[in-house]
N, C-alpha and C positions, 0 to 999 in steps of 0.2 A: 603715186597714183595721181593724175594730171588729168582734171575734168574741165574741155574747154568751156568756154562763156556761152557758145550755142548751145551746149545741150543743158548746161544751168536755166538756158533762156527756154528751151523746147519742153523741160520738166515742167520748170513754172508755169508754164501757160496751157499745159496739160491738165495739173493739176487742180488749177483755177478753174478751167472749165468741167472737172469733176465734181466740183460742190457746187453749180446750177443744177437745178431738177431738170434742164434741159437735156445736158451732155453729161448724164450720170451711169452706164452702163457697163461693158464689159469685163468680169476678170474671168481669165478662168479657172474654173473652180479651186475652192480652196482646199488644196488636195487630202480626201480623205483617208489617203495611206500616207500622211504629213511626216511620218518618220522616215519613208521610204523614199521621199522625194530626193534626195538626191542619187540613190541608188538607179532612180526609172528613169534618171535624167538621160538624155539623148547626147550624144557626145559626136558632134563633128573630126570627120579626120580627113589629113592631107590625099593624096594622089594615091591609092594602093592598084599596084597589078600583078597582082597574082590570084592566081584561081582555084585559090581557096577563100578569095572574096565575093559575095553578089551583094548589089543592093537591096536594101530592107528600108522602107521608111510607111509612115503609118497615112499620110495624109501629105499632099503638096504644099510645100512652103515656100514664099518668096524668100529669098535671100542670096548670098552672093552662091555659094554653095548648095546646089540643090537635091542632091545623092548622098542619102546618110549609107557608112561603107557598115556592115556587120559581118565578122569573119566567121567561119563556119563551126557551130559548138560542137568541140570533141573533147571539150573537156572532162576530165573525171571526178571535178569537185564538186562534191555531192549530187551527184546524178542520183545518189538512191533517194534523194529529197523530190520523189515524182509527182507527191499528192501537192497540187497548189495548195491547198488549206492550211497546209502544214509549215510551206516553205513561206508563208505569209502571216504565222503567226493567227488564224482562224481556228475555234475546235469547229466539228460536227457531234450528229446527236448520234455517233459511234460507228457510222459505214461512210464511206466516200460515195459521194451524192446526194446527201441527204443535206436539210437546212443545215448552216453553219453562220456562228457568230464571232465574233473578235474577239480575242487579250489582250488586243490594244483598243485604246480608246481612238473613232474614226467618227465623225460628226457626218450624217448623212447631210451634205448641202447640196442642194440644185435650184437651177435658176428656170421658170417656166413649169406646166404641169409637169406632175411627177401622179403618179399612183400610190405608189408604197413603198415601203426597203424591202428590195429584195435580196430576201434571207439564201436565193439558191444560185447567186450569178457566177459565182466563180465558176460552176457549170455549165455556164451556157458561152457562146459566139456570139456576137453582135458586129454590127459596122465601126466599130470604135474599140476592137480588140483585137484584129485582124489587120495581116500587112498584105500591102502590095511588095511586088517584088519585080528586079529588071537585071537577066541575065541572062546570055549568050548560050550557054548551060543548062541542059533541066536538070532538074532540081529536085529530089524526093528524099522525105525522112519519115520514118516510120519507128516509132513507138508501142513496145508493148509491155506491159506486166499483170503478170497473173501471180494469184497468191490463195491463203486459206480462204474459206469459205464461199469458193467461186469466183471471187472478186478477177475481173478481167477489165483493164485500161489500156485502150487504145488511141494513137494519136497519129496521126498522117497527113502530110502535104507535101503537094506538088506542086512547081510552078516550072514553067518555062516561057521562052520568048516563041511564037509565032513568027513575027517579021523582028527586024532591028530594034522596032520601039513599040511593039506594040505583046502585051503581054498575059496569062492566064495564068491561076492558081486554082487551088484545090486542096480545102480542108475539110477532113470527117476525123470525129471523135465518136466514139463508144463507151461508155461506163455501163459495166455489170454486177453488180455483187448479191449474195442471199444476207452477208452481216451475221452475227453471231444470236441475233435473239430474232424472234417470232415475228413476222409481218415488220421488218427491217430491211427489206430488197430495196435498190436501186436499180432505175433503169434508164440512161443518159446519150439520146444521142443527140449530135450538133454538125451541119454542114454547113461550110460557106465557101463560095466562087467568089474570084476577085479576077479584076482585067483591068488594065490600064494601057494608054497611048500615048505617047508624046509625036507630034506632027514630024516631018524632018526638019522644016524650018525652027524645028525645038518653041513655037513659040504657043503653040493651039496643045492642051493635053485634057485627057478626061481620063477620070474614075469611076469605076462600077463595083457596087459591091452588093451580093445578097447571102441573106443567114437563112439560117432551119434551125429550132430547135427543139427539142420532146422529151421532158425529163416524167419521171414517174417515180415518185417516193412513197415508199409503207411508212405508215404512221400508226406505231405500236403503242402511242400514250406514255411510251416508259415503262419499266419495270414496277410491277403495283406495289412491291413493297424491296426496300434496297436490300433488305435478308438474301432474298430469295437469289443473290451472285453466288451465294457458299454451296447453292446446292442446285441437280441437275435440273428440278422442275423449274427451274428463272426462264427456260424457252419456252415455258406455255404461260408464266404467270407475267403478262403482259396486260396494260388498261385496255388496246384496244386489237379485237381480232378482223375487221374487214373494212378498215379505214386504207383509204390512201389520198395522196395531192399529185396533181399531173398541173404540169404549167407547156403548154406551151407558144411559141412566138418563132416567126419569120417575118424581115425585113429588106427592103431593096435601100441603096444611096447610091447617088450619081452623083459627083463632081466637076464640072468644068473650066478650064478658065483661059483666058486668051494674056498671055503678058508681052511684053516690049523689051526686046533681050539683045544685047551682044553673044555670042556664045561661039565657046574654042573647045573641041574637042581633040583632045592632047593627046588620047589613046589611040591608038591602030584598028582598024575592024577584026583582026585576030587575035584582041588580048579579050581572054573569055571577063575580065574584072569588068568592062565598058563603063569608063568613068567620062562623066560629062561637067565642064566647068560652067557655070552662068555668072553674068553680070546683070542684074534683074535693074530694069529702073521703074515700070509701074508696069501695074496690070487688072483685071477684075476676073473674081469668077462666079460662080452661082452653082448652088448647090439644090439637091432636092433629095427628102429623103421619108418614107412610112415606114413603121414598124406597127404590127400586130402583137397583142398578146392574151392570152386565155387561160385562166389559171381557176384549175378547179377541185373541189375537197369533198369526198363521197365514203361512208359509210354504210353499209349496208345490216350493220348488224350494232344498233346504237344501245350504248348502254346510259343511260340516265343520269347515274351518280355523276358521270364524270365530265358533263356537261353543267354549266349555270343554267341552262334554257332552253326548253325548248320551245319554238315560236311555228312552225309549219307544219312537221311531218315528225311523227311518236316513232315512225318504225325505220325509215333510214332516212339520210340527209344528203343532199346535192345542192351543192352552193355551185355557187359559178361565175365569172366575172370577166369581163374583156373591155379591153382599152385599146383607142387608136391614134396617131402620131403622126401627122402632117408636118414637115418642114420645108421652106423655102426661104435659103439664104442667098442673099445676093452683095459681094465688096468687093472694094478698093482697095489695090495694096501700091506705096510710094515707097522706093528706095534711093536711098541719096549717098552710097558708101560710107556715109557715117550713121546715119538715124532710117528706119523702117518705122513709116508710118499706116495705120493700115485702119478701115470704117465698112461696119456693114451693117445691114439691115436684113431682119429674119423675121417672116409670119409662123407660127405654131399653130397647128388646130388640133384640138384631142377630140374623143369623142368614147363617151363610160359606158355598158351597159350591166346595170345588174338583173342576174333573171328573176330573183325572188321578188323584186319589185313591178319587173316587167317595162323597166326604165330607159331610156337615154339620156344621158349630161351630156353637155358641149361646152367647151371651154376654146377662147381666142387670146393671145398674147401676138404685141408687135413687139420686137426687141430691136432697140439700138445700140452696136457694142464699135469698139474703139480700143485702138493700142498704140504705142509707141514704143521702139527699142532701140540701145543702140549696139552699134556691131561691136565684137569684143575687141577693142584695142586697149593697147597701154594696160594687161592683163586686168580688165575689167570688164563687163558686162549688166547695162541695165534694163529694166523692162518694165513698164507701167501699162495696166489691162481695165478695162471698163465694161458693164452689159447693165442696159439699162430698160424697164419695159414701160415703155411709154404708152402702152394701150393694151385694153384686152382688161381680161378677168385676173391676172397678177398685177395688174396696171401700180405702179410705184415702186417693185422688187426690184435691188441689183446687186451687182457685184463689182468689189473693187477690188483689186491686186498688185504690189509693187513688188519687184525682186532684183537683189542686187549682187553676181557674182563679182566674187575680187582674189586673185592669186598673188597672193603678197611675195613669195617666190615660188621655182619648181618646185613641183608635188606637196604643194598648198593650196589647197581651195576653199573659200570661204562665201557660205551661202546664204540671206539676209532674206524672208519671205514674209508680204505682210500682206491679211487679209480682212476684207468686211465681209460680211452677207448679211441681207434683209431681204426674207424671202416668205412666203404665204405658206400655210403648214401642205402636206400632201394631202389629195385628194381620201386617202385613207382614214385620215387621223379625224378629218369632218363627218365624211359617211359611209356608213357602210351596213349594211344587214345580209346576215346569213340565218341558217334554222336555229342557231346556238346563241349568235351575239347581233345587235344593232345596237345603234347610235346615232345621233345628232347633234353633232359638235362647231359653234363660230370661233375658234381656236385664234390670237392675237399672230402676228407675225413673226419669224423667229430672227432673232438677230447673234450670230457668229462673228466674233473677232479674233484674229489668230497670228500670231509669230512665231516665226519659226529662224531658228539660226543653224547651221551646222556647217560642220570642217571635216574634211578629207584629205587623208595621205598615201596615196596609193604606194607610192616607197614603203612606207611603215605597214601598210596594208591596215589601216586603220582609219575609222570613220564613226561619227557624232553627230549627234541629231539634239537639241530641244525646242520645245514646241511649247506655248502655252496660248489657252483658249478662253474667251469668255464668252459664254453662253446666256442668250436671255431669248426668255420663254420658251424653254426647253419641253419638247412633250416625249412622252416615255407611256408606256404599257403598265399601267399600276398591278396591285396586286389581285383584281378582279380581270386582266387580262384585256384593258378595255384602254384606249390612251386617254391621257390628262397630261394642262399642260402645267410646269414648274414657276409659280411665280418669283420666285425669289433669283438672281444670280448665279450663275453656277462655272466655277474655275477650274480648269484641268490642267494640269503640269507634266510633262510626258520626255524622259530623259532618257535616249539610248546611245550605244555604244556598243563597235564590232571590234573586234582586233585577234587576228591571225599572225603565233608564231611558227617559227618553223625552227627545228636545232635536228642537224642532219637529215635524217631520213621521216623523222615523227614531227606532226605537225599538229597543230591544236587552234582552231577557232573558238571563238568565246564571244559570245550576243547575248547582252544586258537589256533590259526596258525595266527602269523606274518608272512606275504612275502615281499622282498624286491628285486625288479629288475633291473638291473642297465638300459636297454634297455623295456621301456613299449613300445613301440611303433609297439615291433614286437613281446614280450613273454605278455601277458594278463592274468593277475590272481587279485581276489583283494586284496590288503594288509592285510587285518583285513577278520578273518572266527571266527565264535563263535558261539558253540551249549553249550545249558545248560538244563539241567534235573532234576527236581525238583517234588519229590514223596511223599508222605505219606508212610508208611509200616504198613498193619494190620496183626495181629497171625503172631505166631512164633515156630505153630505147623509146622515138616516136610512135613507133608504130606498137609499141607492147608496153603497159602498165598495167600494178595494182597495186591498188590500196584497199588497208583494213584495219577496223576500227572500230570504235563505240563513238553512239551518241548520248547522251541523255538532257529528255527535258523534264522544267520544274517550273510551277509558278505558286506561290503564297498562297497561303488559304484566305478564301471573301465568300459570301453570299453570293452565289450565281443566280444570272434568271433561271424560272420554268421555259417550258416553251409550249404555244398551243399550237395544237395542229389543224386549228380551223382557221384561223389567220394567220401561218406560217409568221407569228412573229414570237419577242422573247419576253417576255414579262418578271414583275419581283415577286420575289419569295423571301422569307424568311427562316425555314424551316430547315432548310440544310445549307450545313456549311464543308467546299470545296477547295480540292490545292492540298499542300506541304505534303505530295506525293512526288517519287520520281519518277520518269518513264527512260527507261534506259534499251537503245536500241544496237543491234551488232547488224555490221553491212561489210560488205566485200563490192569493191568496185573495179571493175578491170577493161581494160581498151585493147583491140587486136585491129591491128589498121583501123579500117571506118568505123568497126561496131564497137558498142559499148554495153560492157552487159554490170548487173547489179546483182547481189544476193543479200539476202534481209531478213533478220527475225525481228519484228516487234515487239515492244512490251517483255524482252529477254526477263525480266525480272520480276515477273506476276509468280505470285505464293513465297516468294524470299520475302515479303511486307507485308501487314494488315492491309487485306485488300480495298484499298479506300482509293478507289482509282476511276470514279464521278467525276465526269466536267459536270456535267449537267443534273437537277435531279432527276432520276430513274435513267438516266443514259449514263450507263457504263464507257469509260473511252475503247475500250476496245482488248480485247485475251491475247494473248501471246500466237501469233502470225508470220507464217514464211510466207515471203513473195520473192519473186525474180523478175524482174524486167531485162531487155533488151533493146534498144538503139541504132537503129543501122542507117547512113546516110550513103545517098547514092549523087555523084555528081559527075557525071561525064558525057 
């Protein structure tokens, strides 16, 4: 590993200008799926033509290579893993769409207003989860599974090119379910249109993207007493009978940018892959972007007991609450075939209202953020990030981030990530009033430190992640459902590990996660999480497989939060204790050319155990469930 004297010289002098309060800004964020990061890492690949390739990338990046290549999934390895929550290591409070928390430990950080943690996003679409896409080809895949108790999952998108460079997509999701207990429905839909162009001179490109989205969750309270799962009446004996939370939000982002390019297009106008090479040397763009959102909690039929308070209205309750999101980024990006240098400058405007108060907040941040990187040679790769807000109502918040890949040889990769944050608590955690809860909170700043190292062998089919965090002035939801912040320290240690054999036909994955917390009393995770997948494999024609198999998951027993369902957040308890159950699932998965279909019973193993099968208290994980999905991708 051979690190010339320039970029010894271009760190230091980066780095030095990181600790002036003038040039202290950008990382970005400190990933809060820090286990997952190298899995979501973005992997550049050489020239491909063939067409079963389109491009997929999420956002325009200067670099030498501008077309991340993504080949088309028709794989069969665990396709019946369709619920994100699941495949992410999230419970829910027992239906798909409803609020969901983590088993692993994930620090909510963000830089600039934030509102609150959102407990329901892995359901939703935004500008920052959705791709653009550029191919010769349209493009459609369509996702469905249905299962017990209604449950219906839909997922669809289209995209195709219009002219040469110029492009449209289209995504709609659907989630339906009634869930197994009383005032437990989901109701999930999400759209978003995306477009992009690139000029023919390849040097002028713009992004457009807008979201929809309308979620509606029943909020049952929970099971009033955990008896009540042995016997039929648990569907009526539920805390709350005509509650529900509806969130919704839509947003517009524009992107543009003008760069300064050489550029050799190697491919033919008849190869449907249209791979484009660039040699970037500088450029600027400017971004603009609002997002709306509306999130609201209404009961109709209030019961008292199960309330701390009530402060407006004895006979039903309508909280309500909307926040909005001005962005306007404008930067510079330099490339020099060795090091990308890149500065910008970003206003935020938000803007809160709550109705019980009959209020507006306004809040302004100026941000100045900064990078440096250098390209991967000599099988290395570094990158130093800064965001710093030099004005506004976070005024002092930033973030800093170094990361350092290194391939000591083929199919070795080794990943180095370090991070600060100092940042203002959420707008939540200060204020908030609804008919149930208020508060008035001056909450200190949160300060996050974090490294992360992990290694990858894709020959071995194995891969390692640790993480450790130090936490100060941590706020958390106490046992009155209200946040407080943690004075004291608080250390998390977070140790995983994947590895997939295979011995002929039968194959077995195996996903470990250690957690180790130094403060359980106020962070709540279990120690021990472990999923294992164990299949048979039949034919090994392309166009005809299946596999079939068991999974089962398990994680340690700990004290889980409650959850309330007037601020869709999680809180402590003391009162029950969850875990050192299995959940053992049986699926069949099979591919016939394009399509891919799944078959599933969940929960295979309810009444074989003491039914002690609570994530949550008074939420059940879920009774013994068939589903089926099906996959069909169309390209031609």
């Amino acid at each position: 590993m051979q690190i010339c004297k320039k970029d010894l010289f271009s760190l230091f002098i980066l780095l030095f200008g990181f600790l002036s309060p003038i040039f202290s800004d950008t990382i970005p964020k400190v990933a809060p799926d820090s286990l997952l990061l190298l899995e979501n890492k973005i992997i550049r690949t050489p020239e491909i033509r063939d067409n079963s390739y389109i491009n997929k990338y999420s956002d325009f990046s200067f670099s030498t290579t501008h077309d991340f290549k993504s080949e088309i999934d028709t794989s069969l390895s665990f396709f019946h893993r369709y619920n994100p929550a699941y495949r992410a290591f999230y419970y829910t409070l027992g239906n798909i769409g409803l609020a969901h928390h983590s088993f692993v430990f994930r620090p909510n950080v963000n830089l600039g207003f934030t509102f609150g943690i959102n407990n329901f996003k892995l359901w939703e679409l935004t500008s920052y989860n959705t791709l653009f896409f550029n191919t010769r080809i349209p493009y459609t895949e369509a996702n469905l599974v249905v299962g017990s108790k209604g449950e219906q999952y839909f997922q669809g998108i289209h995209t195709q090119n219009i002219t040469k460079d110029w492009n449209f997509s289209f995504q709609f999701n659907k989630i339906r379910s009634s869930g197994f207990y009383q005032n437990q429905q989901s109701d999930v839909t999400n759209m978003s249109f995306g477009s992009n162009y690139l000029s023919e001179n390849k040097k002028y490109g713009i992004f457009l993207n807008a979201f929809y989205n309308n979620l509606i969750a029943g909020e049952n309270g929970g099971l009033s007493d955990e008896s009540y799962i042995d016997d039929d009446s648990r569907l009526t004996h539920v805390n709350l009978n005509g509650a529900y939370s509806r969130r919704n939000s839509k947003g517009f982002k524009g992107k543009q940018y003008y760069n300064f390019t050489s550029f050799i297009d190697s491919v033919p106008d008849s190869d449907t892959s249209f791979v484009l090479n660039y040699n970037v040397n500088k450029g600027f763009y400017h971004s603009f972007s609002l997002e709306d959102y509306r999130m609201l909690f209404k009961d109709d039929n209030i019961i008292p007991s199960y309330y701390p308070a009530i402060y407006f209205d004895s006979l039903a309750t309508l909280d309500s609450s909307q926040f909005k999101i001005v962005s306007n980024e404008i930067g510079w990006n330099d490339y020099n075939k060795l090091l990308m240098y890149s500065v910008s400058f970003e206003h935020q405007y938000s803007k809160v209202y709550l109705n019980l108060l009959e209020r507006n907040f306004y809040f302004s941040n100026y941000t100045f953020k900064s990078s440096i990187n250098r390209s991967k040679r000599n099988n290395y790769f570094w990158k130093v990030s800064s965001s710093y807000i030099v004005g506004g109502d976070n005024k002092g918040d930033y973030m800093l981030n170094g990361e350092l890949d290194y391939s000591p040889a083929k199919n070795h990769l080794i990943n180095l990530n370090l991070g600060v944050v100092h940042s203002s608590p959420y707008f939540m955690y200060n204020r908030y009033y609804s008919n149930h809860y208020k508060w008035e909170n001056n909450f200190d700043k949160n300060e996050f430190y974090t490294a992360i190292i992990s290694y990858s062998n894709p020959k071995m089919k194995f891969k390692s992640a640790v993480s450790t965090s130090l936490l100060n002035n941590y706020i958390y939801f106490n046992y009155q459902a209200v946040p407080q912040q943690l004075q004291s320290p608080c250390v998390v240690t977070i140790i995983k590990a994947e590895k997939s054999f295979k011995w002929k036909r039968f194959n077995l994955l195996t996903e470990l996660v250690y957690q180790n917390v130094s403060n359980t009393n106020i962070i709540r995770v279990p120690d021990l999480i472990s999923r294992n997948a164990l299949f048979y494999e039949f034919g090994s024609n392309k166009d005809l497989k299946l596999q079939v198999g068991l999974e089962g998951f398990y994680f340690s027993s700990f004290k889980n939060y409650r959850y309330m369902p007037v601020t869709g957040q999680f809180f402590l308890q003391d009162d029950y204790v969850q875990g050192n159950y299995p959940f053992i699932d049986f699926f069949v998965n099979m591919r016939i050319k394009q399509a891919r279909v799944f078959f599933k019973i969940d929960h295979l193993n309810e009444n074989l155990l003491e039914r002690n099968f609570f994530i949550l208290p008074g939420y059940p994980s879920g009774e013994r469930a068939f589903r089926v999905g099906i996959s069909w991708v169309f390209y031609n």
